[in-house]
C-alpha positions as CSV (number, residue, x, y, z in Angstrom):
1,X,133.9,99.6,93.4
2,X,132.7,102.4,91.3
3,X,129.3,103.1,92.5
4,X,129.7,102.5,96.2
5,X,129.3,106.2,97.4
6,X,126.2,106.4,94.7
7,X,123.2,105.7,96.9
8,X,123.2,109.2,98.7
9,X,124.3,110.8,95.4
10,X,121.5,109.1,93.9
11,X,119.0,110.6,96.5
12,X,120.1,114.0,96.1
13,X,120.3,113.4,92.2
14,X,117.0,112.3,92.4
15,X,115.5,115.2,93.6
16,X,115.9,117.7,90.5
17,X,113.9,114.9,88.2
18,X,111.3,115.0,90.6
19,X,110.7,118.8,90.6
20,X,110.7,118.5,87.1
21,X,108.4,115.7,87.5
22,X,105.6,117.4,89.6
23,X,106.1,120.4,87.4
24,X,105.3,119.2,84.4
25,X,102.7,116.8,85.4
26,X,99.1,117.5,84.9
27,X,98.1,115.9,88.0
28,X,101.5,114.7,89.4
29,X,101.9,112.1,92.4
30,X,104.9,110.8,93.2
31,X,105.5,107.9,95.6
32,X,109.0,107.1,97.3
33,X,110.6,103.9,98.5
34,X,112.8,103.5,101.2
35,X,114.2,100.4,102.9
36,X,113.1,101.2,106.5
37,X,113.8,98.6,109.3
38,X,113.5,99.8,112.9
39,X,116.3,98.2,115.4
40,X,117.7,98.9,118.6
41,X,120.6,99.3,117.3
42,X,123.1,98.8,114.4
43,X,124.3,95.3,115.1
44,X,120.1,93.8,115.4
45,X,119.7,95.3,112.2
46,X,122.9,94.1,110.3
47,X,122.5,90.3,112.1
48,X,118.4,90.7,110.7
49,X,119.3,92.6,107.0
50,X,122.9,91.6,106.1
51,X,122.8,87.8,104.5
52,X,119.2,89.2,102.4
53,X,120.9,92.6,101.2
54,X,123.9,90.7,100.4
55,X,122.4,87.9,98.6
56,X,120.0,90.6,96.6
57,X,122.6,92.6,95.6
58,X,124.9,89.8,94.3
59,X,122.0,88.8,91.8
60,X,121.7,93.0,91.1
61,X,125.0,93.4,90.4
62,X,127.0,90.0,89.9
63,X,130.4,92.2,88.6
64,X,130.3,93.7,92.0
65,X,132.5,92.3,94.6
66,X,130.3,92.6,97.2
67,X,132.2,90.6,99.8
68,X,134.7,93.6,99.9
69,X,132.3,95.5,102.3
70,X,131.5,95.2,105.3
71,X,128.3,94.9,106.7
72,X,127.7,98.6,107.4
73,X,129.7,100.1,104.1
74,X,126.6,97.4,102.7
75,X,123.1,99.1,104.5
76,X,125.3,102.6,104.0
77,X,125.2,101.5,100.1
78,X,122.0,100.7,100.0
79,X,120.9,103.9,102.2
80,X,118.9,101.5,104.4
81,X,117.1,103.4,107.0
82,X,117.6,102.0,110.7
83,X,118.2,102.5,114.4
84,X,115.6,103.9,117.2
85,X,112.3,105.6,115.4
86,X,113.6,108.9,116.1
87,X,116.8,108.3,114.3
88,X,114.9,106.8,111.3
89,X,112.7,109.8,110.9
90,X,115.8,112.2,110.8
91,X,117.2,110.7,108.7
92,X,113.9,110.3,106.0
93,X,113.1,113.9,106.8
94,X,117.0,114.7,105.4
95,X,116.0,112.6,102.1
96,X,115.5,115.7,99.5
97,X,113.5,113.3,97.5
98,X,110.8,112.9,100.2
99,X,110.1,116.4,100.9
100,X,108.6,115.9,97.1
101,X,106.6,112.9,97.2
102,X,103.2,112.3,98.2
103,X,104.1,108.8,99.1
104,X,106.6,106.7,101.3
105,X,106.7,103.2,100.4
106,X,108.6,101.4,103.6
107,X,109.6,98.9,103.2
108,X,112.8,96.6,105.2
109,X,113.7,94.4,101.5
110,X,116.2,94.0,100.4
111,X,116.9,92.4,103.9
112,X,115.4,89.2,105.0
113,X,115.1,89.4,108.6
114,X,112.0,87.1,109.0
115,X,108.1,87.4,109.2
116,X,108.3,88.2,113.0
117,X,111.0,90.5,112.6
118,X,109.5,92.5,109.7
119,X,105.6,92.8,111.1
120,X,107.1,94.0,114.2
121,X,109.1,96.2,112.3
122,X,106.2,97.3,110.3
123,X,104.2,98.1,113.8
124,X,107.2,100.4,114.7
125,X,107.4,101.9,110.9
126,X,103.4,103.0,111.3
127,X,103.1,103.6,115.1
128,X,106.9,104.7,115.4
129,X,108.6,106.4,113.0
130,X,105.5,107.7,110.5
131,X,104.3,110.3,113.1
132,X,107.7,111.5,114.0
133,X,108.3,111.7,110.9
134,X,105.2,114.2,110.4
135,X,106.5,116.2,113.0
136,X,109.9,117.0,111.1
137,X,108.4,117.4,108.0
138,X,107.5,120.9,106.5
139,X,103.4,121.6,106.6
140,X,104.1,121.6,102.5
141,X,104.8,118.1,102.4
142,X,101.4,115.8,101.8
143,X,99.6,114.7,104.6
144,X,99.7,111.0,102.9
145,X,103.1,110.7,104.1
146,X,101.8,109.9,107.9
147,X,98.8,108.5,107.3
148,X,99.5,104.9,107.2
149,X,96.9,102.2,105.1
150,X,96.9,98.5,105.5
């Protein structure tokens, strides 16, 4: 598979054309997205995001045999954030990309885990991981990357 190691080269590839970005911009604002999903652990999230990120990617990337991961090497490709808040905010706060933005987009597609699943994972995202996040984020970063709005 020729780009199944790309989605943490892509962050850290990303990062450069943002610089350049907010550089040259007169009045630059840059918003991230992430696919966030808070879970107990690894198996919750991969029985509540596998069959969605599977299906999504197939109709990305039809050439791409997708069945030849497993369910992990498939949320590691897609750099899908999950585990306790804690862990989550780590491992955003380790994204070069969002050190530069003045906006995190969570957001737990391409997974389908269900309306209950994502509001509550949405609760944990804003009440959870957002402030923790704050805390392990330079005071440089924008203070819109805590503030949560409906």
């Amino acid at each position: 598979m020729p780009w199944a190691c790309s989605a943490r080269i892509r962050s850290i590839c990303s990062a450069p054309v943002a610089r350049v970005y907010r550089d040259a911009a007169v009045s630059p604002r840059l918003a991230v997205t992430r696919t966030v999903y808070p879970a107990p652990d690894r198996t919750a999230a991969l029985r509540d995001l596998e069959r969605g990120t599977r299906a999504w990617s197939a109709e990305m990337r039809p050439d791409t045999d997708w069945d030849a991961l497993d369910g992990e090497e498939l949320l590691a490709l897609h750099t899908v954030h999950t585990g306790p808040a804690g862990h989550i905010a780590r491992s955003l706060a380790a994204d070069p990309v969002i050190r530069l933005a003045d906006e995190l987009i969570a957001q737990v597609q391409p997974g389908e885990p269900g309306f209950d699943a994502t509001l509550s994972a949405l609760r944990t995202i804003a009440h959870d991981v957002a402030p923790a996040l704050r805390r392990l984020l330079p005071p440089s970063v924008p203070r819109q990357l805590s503030e949560v709005s409906p």
